[in-house]
VEXLUM-647974 format. One line per field, with one value per residue (C-alpha): z negated, x negated, y negated; residue in three letters. Coordinates in steps of 0.1 Angstrom, whole numbers, padded with zeros to 4 digits. Layout:
VEXLUM-647974
c3: c(Z/...)
c1: c(X/...)
c2: c(Y/...)
r: c(ALA/...)
end
This chain:
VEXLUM-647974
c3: c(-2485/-2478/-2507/-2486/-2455/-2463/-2481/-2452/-2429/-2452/-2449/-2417/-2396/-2362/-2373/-2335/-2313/-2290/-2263/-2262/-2261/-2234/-2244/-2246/-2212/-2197/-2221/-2203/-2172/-2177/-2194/-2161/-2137/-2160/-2155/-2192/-2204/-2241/-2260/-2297/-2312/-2348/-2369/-2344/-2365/-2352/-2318/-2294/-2281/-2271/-2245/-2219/-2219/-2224/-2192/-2178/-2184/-2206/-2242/-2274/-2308/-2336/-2372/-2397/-2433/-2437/-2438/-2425/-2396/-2386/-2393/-2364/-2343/-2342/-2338/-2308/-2289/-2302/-2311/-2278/-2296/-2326/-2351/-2384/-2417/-2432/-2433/-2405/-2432/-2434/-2398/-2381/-2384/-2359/-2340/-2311/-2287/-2270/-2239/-2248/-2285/-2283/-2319/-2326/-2350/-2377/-2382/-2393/-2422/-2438/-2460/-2441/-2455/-2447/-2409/-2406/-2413/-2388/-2360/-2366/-2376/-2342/-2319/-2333/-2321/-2282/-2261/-2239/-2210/-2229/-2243/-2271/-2277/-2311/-2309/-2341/-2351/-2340/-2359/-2336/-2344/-2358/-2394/-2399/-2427/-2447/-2481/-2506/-2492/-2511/-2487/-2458/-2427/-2451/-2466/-2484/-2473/-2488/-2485/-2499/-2468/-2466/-2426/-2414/-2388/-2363/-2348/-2315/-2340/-2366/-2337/-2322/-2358/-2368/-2330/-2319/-2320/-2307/-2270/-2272/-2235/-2236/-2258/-2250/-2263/-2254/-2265/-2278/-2259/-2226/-2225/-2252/-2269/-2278/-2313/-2321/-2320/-2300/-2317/-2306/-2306/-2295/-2270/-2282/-2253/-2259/-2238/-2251)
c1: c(0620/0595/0573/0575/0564/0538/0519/0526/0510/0481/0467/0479/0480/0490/0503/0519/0494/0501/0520/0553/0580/0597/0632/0618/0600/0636/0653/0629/0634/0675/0666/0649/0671/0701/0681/0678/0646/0648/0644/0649/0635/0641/0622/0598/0564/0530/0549/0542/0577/0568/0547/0567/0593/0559/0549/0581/0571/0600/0598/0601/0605/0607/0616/0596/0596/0558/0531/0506/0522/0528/0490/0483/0508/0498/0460/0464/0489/0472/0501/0521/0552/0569/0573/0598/0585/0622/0648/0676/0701/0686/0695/0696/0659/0665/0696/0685/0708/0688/0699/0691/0683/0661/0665/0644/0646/0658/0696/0688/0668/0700/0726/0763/0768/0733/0738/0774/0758/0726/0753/0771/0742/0727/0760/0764/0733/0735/0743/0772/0769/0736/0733/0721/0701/0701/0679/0690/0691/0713/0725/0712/0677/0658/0655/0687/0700/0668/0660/0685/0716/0725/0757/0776/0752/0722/0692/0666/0634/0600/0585/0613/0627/0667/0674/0714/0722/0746/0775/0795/0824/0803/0786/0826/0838/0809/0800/0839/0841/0804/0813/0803/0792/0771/0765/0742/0714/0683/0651/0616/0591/0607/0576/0568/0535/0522/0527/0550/0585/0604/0630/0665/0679/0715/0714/0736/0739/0766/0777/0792)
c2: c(-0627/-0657/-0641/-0605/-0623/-0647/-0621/-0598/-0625/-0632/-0595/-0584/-0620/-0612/-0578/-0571/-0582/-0605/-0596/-0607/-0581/-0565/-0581/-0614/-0614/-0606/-0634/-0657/-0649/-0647/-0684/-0694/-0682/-0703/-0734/-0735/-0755/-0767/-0732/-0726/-0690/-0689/-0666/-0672/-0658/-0664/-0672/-0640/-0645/-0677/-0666/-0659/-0692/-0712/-0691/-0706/-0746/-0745/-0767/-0740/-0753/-0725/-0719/-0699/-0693/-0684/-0712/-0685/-0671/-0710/-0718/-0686/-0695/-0731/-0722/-0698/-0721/-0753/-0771/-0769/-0746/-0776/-0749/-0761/-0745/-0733/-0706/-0707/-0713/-0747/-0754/-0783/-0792/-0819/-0835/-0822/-0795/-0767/-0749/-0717/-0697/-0665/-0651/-0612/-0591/-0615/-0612/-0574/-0586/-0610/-0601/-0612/-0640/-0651/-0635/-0656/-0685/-0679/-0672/-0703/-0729/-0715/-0716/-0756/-0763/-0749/-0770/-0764/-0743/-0727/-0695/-0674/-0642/-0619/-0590/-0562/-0530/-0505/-0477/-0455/-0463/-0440/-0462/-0460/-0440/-0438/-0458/-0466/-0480/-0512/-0514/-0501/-0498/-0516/-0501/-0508/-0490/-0479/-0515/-0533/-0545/-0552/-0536/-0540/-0522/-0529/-0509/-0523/-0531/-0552/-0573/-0583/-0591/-0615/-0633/-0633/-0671/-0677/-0672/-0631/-0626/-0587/-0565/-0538/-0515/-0515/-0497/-0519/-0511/-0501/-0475/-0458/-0459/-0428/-0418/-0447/-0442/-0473/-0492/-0494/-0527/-0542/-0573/-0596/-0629/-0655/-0682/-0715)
r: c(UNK/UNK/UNK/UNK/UNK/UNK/UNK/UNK/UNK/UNK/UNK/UNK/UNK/UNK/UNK/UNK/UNK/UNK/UNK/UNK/UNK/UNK/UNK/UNK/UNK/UNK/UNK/UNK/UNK/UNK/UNK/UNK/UNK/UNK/UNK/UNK/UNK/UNK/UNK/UNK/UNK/UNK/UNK/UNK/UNK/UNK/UNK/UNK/UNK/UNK/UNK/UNK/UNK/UNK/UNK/UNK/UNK/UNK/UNK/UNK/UNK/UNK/UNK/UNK/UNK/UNK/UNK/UNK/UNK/UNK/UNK/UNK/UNK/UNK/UNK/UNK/UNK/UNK/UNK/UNK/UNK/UNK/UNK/UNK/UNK/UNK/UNK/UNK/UNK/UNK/UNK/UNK/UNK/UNK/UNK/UNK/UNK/UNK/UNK/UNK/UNK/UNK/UNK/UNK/UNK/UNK/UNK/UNK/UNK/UNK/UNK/UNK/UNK/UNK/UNK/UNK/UNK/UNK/UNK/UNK/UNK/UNK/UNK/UNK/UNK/UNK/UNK/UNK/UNK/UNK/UNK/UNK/UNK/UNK/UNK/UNK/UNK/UNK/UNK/UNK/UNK/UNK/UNK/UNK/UNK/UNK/UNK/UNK/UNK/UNK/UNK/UNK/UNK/UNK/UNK/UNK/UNK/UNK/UNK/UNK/UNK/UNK/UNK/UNK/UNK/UNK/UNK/UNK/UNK/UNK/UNK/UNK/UNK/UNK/UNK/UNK/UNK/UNK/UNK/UNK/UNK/UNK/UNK/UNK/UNK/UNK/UNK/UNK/UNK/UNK/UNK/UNK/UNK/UNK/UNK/UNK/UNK/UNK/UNK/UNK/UNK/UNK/UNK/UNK/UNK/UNK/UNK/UNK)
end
């Protein structure tokens, strides 16, 4: 998968744009409001999810697996996010606890054993009394079904991506012991942009 996405971030670089998405503008301000101030986003890219907790004074360290998207990332906020080059398996980087864990569109793209361990390495090192945020597919995005299905509920699409998707049932089974606060769908971007379908994602928040 590091292969996938450092060649993907060599051609495309800042493939998204910029600007942060809708659910991590509201994650920030749900951070804020928490009092939460040492912030952890793992799979964190070239860092437009960054932008709004940065917005918010609050400290955010990341974890990515490509070199390139760190070399972006570290260029357009000039060193101000401390971003770990790694997988989230390899968690902890550091001994430190963070208040709160913003984690998009990642867990999706792991196998469950790989997801298991992603929940857990992230839950050991929150700090109690902070939370946690997964963003993933839900099966009733429009993705889901298409491609070869390697698995229940897991495909494999046209460019070679693994996508799980997540059902209600799945998302209690694997976050049950990881303080599981809300689950609840919600649709990336909140507006849609013409001739691009949004995404429908679960909101996953747990509380430790």
């Amino acid at each position: 998968m590091s292969e996938f996405w450092e060649s993907n971030f060599k051609e495309k670089k800042a493939m998204w744009g910029y600007e942060p998405t809708d659910v991590a503008k509201s994650t920030a301000e749900f951070f804020k409001e928490k009092g939460l101030q040492e912030i952890l986003i793992p799979g964190i890219g070239y860092g437009r999810n960054a932008k709004p907790f940065i917005k918010n004074n609050q400290n955010v360290a990341g974890i990515e697996l490509s070199k390139t998207a760190i070399e972006i990332a570290n260029n357009h906020f000039n060193d101000v996010v401390k971003i770990y080059h790694g997988s989230v398996a390899e968690l902890p980087f550091d001994s430190k606890k963070y208040d709160g864990i913003f984690c998009y569109a990642l867990l999706h793209l792991l196998d469950e054993k790989e997801r298991l361990q992603c929940i857990k390495n992230c839950y050991n090192q929150l700090q109690p009394g902070g939370y946690m945020v997964f963003v993933t597919l839900s099966i009733n995005d429009m993705r889901y079904g298409k491609g070869i299905e390697i698995e229940e509920n897991r495909y494999t699409t046209v460019h070679d991506v693994n996508l799980f998707f997540y059902n209600k049932f799945k998302i209690k089974q694997e976050f049950k012991d990881y303080g599981l606060l809300v689950v609840i769908e919600v649709t990336e971007p909140m507006k849609p942009i013409k001739n691009k379908p949004s995404q429908i994602f679960w909101k996953i928040v747990c509380h430790k």
